[in-house]
Every structure is written in structure tokens, then in C-alpha cells.
C-alpha positions as CSV (number, residue, x, y, z in Angstrom):
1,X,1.3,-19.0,25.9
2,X,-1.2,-16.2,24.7
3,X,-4.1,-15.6,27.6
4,X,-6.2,-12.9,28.0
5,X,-6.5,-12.2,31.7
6,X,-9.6,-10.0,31.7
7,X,-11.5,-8.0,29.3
8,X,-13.2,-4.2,30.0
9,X,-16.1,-2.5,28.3
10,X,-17.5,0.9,28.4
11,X,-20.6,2.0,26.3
12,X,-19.6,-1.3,23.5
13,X,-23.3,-1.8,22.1
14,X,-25.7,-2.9,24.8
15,X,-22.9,-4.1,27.4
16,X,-23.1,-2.8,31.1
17,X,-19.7,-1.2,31.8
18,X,-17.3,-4.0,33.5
19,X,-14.3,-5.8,33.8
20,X,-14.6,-9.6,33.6
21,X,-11.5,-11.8,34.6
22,X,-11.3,-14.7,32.5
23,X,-9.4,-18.3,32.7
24,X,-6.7,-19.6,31.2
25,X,-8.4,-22.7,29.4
26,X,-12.2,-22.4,28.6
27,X,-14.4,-19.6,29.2
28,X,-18.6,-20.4,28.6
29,X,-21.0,-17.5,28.6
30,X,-24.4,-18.6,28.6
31,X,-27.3,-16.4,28.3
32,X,-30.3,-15.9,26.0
33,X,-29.9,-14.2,22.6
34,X,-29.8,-10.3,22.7
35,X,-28.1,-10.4,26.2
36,X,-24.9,-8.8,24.9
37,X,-23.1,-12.4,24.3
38,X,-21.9,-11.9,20.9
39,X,-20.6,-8.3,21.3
40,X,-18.5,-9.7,24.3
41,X,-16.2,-12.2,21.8
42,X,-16.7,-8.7,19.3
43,X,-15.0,-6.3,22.1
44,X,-11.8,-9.2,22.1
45,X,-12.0,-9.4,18.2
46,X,-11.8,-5.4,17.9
47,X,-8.6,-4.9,20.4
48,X,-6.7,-8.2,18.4
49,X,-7.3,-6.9,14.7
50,X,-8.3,-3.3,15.0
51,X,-12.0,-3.7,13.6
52,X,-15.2,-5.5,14.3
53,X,-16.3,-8.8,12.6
54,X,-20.1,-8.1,12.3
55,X,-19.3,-4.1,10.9
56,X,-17.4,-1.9,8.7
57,X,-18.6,0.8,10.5
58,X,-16.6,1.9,13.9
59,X,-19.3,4.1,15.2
60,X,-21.6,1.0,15.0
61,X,-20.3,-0.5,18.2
62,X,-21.5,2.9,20.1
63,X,-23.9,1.8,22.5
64,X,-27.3,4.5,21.8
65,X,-27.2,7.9,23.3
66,X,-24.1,7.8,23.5
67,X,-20.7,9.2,22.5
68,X,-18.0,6.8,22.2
69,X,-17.2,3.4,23.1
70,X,-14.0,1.4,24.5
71,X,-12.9,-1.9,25.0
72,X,-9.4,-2.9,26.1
73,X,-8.1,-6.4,27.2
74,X,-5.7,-7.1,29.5
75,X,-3.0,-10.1,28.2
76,X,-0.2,-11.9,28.6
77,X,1.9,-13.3,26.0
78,X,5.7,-14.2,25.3
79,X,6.3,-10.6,25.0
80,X,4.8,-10.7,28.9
81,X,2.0,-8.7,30.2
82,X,0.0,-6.0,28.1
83,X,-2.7,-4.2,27.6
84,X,-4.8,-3.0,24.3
85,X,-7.1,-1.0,24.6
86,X,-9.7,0.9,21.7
87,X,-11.2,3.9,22.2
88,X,-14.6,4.8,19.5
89,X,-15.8,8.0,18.6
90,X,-18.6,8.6,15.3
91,X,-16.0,9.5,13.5
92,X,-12.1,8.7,15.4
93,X,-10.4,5.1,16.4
94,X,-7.6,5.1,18.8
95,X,-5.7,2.4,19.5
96,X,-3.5,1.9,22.7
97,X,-0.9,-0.6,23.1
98,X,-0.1,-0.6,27.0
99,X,-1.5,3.1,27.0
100,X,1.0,4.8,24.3
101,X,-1.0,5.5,21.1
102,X,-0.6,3.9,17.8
103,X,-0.4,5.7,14.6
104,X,-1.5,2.9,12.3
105,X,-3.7,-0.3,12.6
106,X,-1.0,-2.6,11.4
107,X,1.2,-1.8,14.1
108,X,-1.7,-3.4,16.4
109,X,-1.8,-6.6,14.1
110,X,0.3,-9.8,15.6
111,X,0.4,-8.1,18.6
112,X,-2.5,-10.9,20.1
113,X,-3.9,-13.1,17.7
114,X,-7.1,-14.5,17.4
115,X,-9.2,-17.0,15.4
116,X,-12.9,-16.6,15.3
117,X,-15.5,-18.7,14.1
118,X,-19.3,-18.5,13.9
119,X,-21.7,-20.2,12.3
120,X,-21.8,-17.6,9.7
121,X,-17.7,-19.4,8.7
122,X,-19.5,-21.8,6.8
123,X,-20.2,-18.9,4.1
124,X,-15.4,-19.9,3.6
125,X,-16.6,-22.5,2.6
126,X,-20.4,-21.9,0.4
127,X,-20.0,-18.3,-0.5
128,X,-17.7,-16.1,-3.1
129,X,-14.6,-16.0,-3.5
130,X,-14.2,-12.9,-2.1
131,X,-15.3,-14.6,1.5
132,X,-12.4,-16.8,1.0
133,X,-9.9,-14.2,0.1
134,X,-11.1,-12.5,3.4
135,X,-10.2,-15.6,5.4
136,X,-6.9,-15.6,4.0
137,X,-6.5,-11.6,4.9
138,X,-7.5,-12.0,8.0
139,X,-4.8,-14.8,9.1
140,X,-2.1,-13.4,6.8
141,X,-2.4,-10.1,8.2
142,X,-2.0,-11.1,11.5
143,X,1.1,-13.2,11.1
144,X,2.4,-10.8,8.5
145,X,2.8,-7.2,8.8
146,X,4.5,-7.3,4.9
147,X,1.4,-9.0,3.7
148,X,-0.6,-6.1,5.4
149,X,1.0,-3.2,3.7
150,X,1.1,-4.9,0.5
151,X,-2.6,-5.7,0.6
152,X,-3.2,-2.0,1.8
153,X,-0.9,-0.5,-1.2
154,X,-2.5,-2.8,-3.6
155,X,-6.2,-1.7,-2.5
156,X,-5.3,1.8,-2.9
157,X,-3.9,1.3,-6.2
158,X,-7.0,-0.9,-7.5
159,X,-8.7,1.7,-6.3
160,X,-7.0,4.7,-8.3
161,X,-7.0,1.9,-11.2
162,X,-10.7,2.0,-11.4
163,X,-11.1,5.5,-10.9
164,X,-8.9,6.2,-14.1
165,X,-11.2,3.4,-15.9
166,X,-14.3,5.0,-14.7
167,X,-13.6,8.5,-16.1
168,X,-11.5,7.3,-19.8
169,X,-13.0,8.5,-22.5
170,X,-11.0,6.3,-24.8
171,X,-9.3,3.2,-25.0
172,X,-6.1,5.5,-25.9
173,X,-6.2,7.4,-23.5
174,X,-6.6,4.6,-20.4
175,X,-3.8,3.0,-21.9
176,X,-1.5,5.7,-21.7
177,X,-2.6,6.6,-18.1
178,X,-2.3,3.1,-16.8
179,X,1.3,2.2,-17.4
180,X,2.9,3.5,-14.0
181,X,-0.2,2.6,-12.1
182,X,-0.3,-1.2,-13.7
183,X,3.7,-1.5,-13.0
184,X,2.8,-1.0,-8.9
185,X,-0.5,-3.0,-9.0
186,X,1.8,-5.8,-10.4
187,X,4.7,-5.6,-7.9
188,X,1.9,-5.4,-4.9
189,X,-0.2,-8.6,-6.2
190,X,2.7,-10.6,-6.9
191,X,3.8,-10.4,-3.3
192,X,0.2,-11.0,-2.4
193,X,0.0,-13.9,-4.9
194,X,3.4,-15.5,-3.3
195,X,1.8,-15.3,0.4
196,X,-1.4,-16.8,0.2
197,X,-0.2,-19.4,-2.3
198,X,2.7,-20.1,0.5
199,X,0.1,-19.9,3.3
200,X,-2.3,-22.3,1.8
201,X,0.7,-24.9,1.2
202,X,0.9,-24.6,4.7
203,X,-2.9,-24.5,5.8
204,X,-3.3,-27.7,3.5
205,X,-1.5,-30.8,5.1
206,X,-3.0,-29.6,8.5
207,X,-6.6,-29.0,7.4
208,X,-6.6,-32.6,5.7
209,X,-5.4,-34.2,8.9
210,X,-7.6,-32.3,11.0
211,X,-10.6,-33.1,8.7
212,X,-9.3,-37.1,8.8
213,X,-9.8,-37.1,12.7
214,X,-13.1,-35.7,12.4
215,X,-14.3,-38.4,9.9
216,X,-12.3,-41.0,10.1
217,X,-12.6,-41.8,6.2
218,X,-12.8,-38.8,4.0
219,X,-9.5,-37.0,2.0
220,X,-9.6,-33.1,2.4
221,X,-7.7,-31.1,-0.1
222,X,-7.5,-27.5,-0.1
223,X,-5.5,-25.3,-3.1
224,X,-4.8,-21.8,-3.5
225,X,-6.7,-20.9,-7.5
226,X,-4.1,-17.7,-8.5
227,X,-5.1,-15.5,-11.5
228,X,-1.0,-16.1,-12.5
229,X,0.8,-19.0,-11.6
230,X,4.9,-18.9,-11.5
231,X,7.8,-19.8,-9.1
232,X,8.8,-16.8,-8.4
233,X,7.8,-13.1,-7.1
234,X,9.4,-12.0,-10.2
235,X,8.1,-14.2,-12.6
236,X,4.3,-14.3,-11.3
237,X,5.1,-9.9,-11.8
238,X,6.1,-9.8,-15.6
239,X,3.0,-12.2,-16.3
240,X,0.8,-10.2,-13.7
241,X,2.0,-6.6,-15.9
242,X,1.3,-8.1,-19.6
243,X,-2.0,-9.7,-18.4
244,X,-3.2,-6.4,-17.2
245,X,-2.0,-4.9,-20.2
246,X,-4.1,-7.4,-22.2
247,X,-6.9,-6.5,-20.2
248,X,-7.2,-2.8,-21.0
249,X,-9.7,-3.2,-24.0
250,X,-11.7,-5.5,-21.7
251,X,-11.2,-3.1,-18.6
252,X,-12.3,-0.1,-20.8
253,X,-15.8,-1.8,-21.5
254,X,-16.8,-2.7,-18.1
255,X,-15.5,-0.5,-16.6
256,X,-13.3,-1.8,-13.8
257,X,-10.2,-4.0,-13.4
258,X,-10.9,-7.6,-14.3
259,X,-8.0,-9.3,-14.1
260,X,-5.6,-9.6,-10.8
261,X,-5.9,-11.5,-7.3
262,X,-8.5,-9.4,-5.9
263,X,-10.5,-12.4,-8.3
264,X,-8.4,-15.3,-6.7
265,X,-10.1,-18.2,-5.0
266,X,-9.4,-21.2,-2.8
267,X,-10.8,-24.6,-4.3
268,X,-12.1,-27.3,-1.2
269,X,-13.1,-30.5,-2.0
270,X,-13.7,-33.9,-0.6
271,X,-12.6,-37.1,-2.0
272,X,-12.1,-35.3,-5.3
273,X,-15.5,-33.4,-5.2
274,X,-15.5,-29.6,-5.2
275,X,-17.9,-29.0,-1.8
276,X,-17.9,-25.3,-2.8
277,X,-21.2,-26.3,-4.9
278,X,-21.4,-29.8,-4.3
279,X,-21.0,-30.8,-0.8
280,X,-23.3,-31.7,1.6
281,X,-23.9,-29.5,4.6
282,X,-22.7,-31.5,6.6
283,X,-19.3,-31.8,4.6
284,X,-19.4,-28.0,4.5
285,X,-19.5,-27.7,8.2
286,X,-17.0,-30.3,9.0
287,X,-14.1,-28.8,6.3
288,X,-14.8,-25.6,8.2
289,X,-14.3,-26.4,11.4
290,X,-11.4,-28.5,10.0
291,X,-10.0,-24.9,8.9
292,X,-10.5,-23.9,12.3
293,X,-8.2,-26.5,13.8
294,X,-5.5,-25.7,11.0
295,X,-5.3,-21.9,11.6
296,X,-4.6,-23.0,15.1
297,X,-1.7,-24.9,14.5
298,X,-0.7,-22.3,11.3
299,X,-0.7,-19.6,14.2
300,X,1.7,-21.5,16.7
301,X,3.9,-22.3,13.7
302,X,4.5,-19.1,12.3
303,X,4.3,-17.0,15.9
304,X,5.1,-19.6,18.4
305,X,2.0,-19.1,20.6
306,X,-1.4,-19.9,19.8
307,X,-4.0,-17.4,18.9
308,X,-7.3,-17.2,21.1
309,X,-10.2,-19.4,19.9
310,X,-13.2,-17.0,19.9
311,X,-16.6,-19.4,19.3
312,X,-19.8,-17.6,18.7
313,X,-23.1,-19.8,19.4
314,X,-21.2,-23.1,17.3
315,X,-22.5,-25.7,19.4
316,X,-25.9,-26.3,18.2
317,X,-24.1,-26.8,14.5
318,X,-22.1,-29.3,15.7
319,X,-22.6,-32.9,17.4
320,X,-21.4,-34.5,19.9
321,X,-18.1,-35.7,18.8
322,X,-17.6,-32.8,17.0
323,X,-18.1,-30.1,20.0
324,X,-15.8,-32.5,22.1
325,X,-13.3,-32.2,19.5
326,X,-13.2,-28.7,19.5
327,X,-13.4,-28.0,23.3
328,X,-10.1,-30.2,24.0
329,X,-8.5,-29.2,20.7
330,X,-5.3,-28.2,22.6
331,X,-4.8,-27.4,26.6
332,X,-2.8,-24.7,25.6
333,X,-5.4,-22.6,23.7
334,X,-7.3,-20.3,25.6
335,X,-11.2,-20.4,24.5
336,X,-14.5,-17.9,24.7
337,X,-17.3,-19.9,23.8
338,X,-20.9,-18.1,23.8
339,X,-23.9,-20.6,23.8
340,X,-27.6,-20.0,24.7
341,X,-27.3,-23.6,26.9
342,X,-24.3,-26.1,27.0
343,X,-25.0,-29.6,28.3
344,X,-23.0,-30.2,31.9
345,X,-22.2,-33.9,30.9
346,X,-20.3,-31.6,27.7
347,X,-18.2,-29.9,30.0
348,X,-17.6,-32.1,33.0
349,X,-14.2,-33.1,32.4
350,X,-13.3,-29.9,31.2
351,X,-11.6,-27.2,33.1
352,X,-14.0,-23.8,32.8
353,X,-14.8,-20.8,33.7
354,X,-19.0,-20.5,33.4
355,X,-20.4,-16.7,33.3
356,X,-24.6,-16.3,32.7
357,X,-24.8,-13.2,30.7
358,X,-28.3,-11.1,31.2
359,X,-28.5,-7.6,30.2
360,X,-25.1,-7.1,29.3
361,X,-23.9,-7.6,32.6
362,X,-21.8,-11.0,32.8
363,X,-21.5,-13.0,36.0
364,X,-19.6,-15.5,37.3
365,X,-21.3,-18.5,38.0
């Protein structure tokens, strides 16, 4: 079982410097907002994925005045006992794994997993596409360090792609600069196409349980929408290359690549109706947290182990039945739950660990 034994900070945003020992089951820190809460579960999020889930920055985490940051977490797993560890300057990241240096961020990925939700998760759900795709990245990248260097090639090449459209001065001319570049574009996003469409299959069946035992009546279905359908890697990559092709003239005129998965979406819906634009909030927030429980069980499927549950202020979204129902998901997950208050008769039954958090500093209580 994946548990994180304790997790250290230097300089990470407005965090005193410390080492805090955590539990095996749940962990609760409790403090007002602006106490440093939050940036604890993002100093765990940084050493399992290599980057922050509030930034795109790195030097962002850099507490004021100063130079660089860290944050390392000491873990044990079925691997046995290890250490990551992130060191932040404005403009380096190093990455440790049990203090020998790493020369690329997907060879950090997998190595502990985590699944985080907020009450921002909801926008999987509400928002663009592209907020879906990104939930899909996320957990594919973690289980998959294939599906990570083929999303990585195929950004680089959509990239380059776009670049060439920008600076065409004729239809002609794109068309003859884009055949090599289309024929790798194609081979990257049918392997991408093939992943998430296999992952979703996957994700499915367990979100629509977990969503039954949340509401007892309603039918969740989840579906992977692909710009190219087909049975095969091979087959979804000749359609992928002649529908780019067909898009040149379109491409040309506005100017970037409109056709390809980087467009792809996931359809939710309820009973039949597409909560994307139609459901309730209420529907919304349930099929998330219903995601929630299905990348847990996605996680020990594919790696054996479950991933760390990482909870950012969810309780006040949630009732009753619903909070219960995520703090005793599974004995076997460890949990780091923030909250600005959680109600004892919540908890009672529950094996924790309780820290108040006040300045940065977190303390056992």
C-alpha cells in the first residue's frame, strides 16, 4: 500500500520550514484560509507529478524574498521506502528520487500516485473540453509513461504544425511543408486516441457504480467523444492523416490546426441527459466526486496500489452522506483532507490524524 510517511518544506509559498509525520489512514488539517493549508496538499501534488496544480509557473511556489523552494516527501510503497524530493529555483527544477537526480519529469511519473480534488473539479465536469482532456492527462500519465511521451511528442509537433500555419504565405506552400509533419502528428494522436478511449472504457463501469451508491436511483454514463473513431491504432492513423490533409484549406484560414484530439471531449450524462449543460449542480457535483471514487479504483487496477486522496476544502460542497462516503471510501487509501472546521461527530469513528495549521506552521493536535 502507497503511504506517505512525512512531508518537508523549505521556503514553499508562505509555509514555515518543517517536517510533518503523517498517518497511514486520514490526515485533517484545519486552519483558517490563508494559513498555508492548500499549499501543503500542493507540496505532495508537486513531488507525485512534477508540477503544481494551482500554477504553470515553478518559480510561483517561491516563498517572497526568497531564492528557491523545496519540498520532498518521504513514502513507502510496494517498491518499499523512498524519498522524492523537488528543489525550485526562478528559473531550474530538480527532481530527486531517493537523492539521485532525474533527467526528465516522466521518469518521476508512477513513481507515487496521487488523485486530487477540489472544489474547483467540478469545472471536469461544467467547463471545456480542454478541462476534461486535462483530467484524462493527468491520470493517463501517471499510470502510463507511453502515454506521456506520446502526449509530449504530439504537443511538440502541434506546436511546429501551427508555427508552419502561422507564417504560410499560401495554401501551396503549407501543403507541401506539412506532409512529414502531419504523418508524425497522426502516429502520436492515434496512440493518444487508443489510450484515453481504452481508459474511459475502464473509468465508465466504475464511475456508474460509484455514482449508483451515492444516489441510490440515477444511471451515470460516461464516453470518450474522439475526433476519429476506429478499432485499431492503425486504422484510427490513416483516417487521422487524410482528415488533416482535408483540413489544410481550413487550417490555412484560421490559422491553426483544427482538426485532431487536442479537440476531443468526454460526454457525462444522467439518465440520458447531457449534465455538461444541463445538469443540476447538484448532479454536477455528485458525477464528480463519483469520478473521484473511479480513479481510485482505475489506479489500484492498473498499478496495484492506490494513489493518495489529496482533498482541498471539499466538505462544505458536500453533505452529510456524501463526506461520509468519501472519508471511508476504502481503509486502504491514505487521505490529506484540508478543511477550515470538520464536525467531531464526522470523524468519530474514523481513525485520524488532526493537525491545526496557523501561519504555515502545522501542529499536531
Amino acid at each position: 500500500m502507497v503511504k506517505i510517511k512525512s512531508v518537508s518544506v523549505k521556503n514553499f509559498r508562505n509555509l514555515a520550514e518543517q517536517k510533518t509525520e503523517l498517518a497511514d489512514g486520514l490526515n485533517i488539517f484545519v486552519g483558517n484560509n490563508a494559513q498555508g493549508k492548500t499549499n501543503l496538499l500542493e507540496s505532495v501534488y508537486l513531488c507525485c507529478l512534477g508540477k503544481s496544480p494551482r500554477t504553470d509557473k515553478d518559480k510561483d511556489v517561491i516563498c517572497w524574498g526568497e531564492n528557491y523552494a523545496k519540498a520532498s516527501v518521504d513514502f513507502a510503497s510496494k517498491y518499499g521506502e523512498r524519498n522524492i524530493s523537488i528543489e525550485l529555483t526562478k528559473d531550474k527544477k530538480t527532481v530527486f528520487l531517493n537523492e539521485t537526480s532525474l533527467n526528465k519529469i516522466g521518469d518521476l511519473l508512477g513513481n507515487l500516485n496521487c488523485v486530487f480534488f477540489s472544489p474547483d473539479e467540478i469545472r471536469v465536469i461544467t467547463q471545456s473540453p480542454a478541462e476534461r482532456r486535462r483530467f484524462l492527462d493527468i491520470d493517463l500519465c501517471q499510470t502510463n509513461k507511453t502515454y506521456f511521451r506520446s502526449l509530449v511528442r504530439f504537443n511538440r509537433i502541434l506546436t511546429q504544425r501551427n508555427n508552419l500555419i502561422k507564417n504560410s504565405a499560401t495554401i501551396k506552400e503549407l501543403s507541401e511543408t506539412l506532409a512529414g509533419w502531419d504523418e508524425q502528428l497522426a502516429k502520436e494522436g492515434a496512440r493518444i486516441t487508443i489510450k484515453r478511449r481504452e481508459f474511459c472504457d475502464m473509468l465508465s463501469p466504475k464511475a456508474a457504480e460509484a455514482h449508483k451508491k451515492l444516489t441510490k436511483t440515477e444511471n451515470f454514463e460516461l464516453s470518450y467523444q474522439a475526433s476519429v473513431s476506429g478499432e485499431t491504432a492503425e486504422e484510427i492513423y490513416e483516417k487521422y492523416l487524410k482528415k488533416l490533409n482535408e483540413s489544410i484549406e481550413k487550417d490555412f484560414y484560421q490559422r491553426f490546426t483544427t482538426f485532431g484530439c487536442q479537440r476531443d471531449d468526454i460526454k457525462f450524462s444522467v439518465d440520458g441527459i447531457d449534465i455538461r449543460s444541463f445538469g443540476s449542480q447538484g448532479q454536477q457535483r455528485t458525477a464528480a466526486l463519483a469520478l473521484k471514487f473511479a480513479e481510485l479504483e482505475i489506479f489500484k487496477i492498473v498499478t496495484g496500489e492506490y494513489p493518495i486522496l489529496l482533498l482541498d476544502d471539499v466538505l462544505s460542497e458536500l453533505d452529510r452522506s456524501r463526506q461520509k462516503a468519501l472519508l471511508c471510501f476504502n481503509d486502504e487509501v491514505q487521505i490529506i483532507l484540508t478543511a477550515t472546521k470538520v464536525e467531531t461527530a464526522l470523524i468519530k469513528n474514523i481513525p485520524h490524524k488532526k493537525f491545526a495549521i496557523k501561519n504555515g506552521v502545522a501542529s499536531p493536535q
